[in-house]
C-alpha positions in Angstrom: 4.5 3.0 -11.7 8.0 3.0 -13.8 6.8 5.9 -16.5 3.6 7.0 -18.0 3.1 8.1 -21.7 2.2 11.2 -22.6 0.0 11.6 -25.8 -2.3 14.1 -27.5 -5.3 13.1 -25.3 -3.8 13.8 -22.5 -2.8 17.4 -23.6 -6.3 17.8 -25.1 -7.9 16.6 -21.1 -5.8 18.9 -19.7 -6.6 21.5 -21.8 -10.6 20.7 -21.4 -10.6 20.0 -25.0 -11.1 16.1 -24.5 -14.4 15.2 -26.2 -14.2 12.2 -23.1 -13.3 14.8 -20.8 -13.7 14.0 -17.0 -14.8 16.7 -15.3 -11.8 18.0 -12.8 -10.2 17.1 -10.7 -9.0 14.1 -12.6 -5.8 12.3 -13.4 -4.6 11.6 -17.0 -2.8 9.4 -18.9 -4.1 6.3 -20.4 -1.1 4.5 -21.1 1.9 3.5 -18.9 4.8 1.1 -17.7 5.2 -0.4 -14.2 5.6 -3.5 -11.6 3.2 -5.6 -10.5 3.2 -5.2 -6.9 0.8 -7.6 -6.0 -2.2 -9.6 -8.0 -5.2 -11.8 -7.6 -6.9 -14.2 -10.0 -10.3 -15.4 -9.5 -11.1 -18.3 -11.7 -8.6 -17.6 -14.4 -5.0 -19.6 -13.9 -2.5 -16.5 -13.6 0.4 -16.4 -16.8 4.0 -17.8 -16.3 5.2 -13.9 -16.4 2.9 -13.1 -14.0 4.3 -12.4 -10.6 5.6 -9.1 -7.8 8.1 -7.4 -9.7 7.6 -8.1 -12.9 8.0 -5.7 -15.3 4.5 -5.0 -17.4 2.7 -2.3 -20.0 -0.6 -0.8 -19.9 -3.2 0.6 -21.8 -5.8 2.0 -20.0 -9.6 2.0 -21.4 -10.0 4.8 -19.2 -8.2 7.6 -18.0 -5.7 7.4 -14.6 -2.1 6.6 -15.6 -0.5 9.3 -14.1 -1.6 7.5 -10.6 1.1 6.1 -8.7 -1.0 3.4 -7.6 -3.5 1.4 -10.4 -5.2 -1.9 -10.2 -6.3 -3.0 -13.6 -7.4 -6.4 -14.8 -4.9 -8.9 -16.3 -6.2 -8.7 -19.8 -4.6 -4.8 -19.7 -1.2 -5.9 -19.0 1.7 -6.7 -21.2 5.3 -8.1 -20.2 7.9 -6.2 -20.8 10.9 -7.8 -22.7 14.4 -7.6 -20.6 16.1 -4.7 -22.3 13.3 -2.7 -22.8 13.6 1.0 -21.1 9.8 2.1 -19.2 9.8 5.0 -20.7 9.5 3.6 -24.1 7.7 1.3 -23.5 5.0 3.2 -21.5 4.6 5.6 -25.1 4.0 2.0 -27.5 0.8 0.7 -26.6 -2.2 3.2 -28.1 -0.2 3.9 -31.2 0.6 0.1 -31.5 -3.3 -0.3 -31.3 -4.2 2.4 -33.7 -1.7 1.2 -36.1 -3.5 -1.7 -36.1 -6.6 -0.3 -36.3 -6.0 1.2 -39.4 -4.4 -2.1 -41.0 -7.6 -4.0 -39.9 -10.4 -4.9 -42.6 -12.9 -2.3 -42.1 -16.8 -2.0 -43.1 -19.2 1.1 -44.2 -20.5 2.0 -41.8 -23.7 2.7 -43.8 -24.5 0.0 -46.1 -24.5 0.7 -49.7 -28.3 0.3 -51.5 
């Protein structure tokens, strides 16, 4: 683990305000920045950038970023371009994926009659 974002859900898990909240003890963070240490691939051939050392970005689906230590599958993981500090990087991926959540098409969620 390089750095791990910090962002409102964390604060609100903390503060037993989560509405996902884990019950204690627990360890936050969902997002974060790191290097691969050592992977596996079962039937899926493993990426180009894939390899020990190489720099990656996560977001979690659940909570645990603050570990030193995580395993997570490969479809989690994002290289990191050269250049790019941890610590940014580690606070881009769930407001990258919210932003894009709000420019996606959406649908009522109740059809009109």
């Amino acid at each position: 683990m390089l750095a791990a974002g910090v962002g409102l859900t964390d604060l609100m898990a903390r503060s037993g305000d989560y509405l996902l909240q884990r019950r204690t003890p627990f360890t936050p963070g969902y997002e974060l920045a790191g290097e691969v240490l050592d992977f596996a691939t079962a039937d899926t051939p493993a990426p180009s950038w894939l390899r020990p050392g190489a720099r990656v970005a996560a977001a979690l689906t659940r909570m645990g970023g603050y570990a030193e230590y995580v395993t997570l599958p490969l479809w989690q993981l994002v290289p990191l371009p050269d250049g790019l500090d941890p610590h940014t990087a580690a606070a881009v991926p769930l407001d990258q994926l919210t932003a894009l959540s709000l420019l996606a098409p959406t649908t009522p969620a109740i059809a009109p009659r």
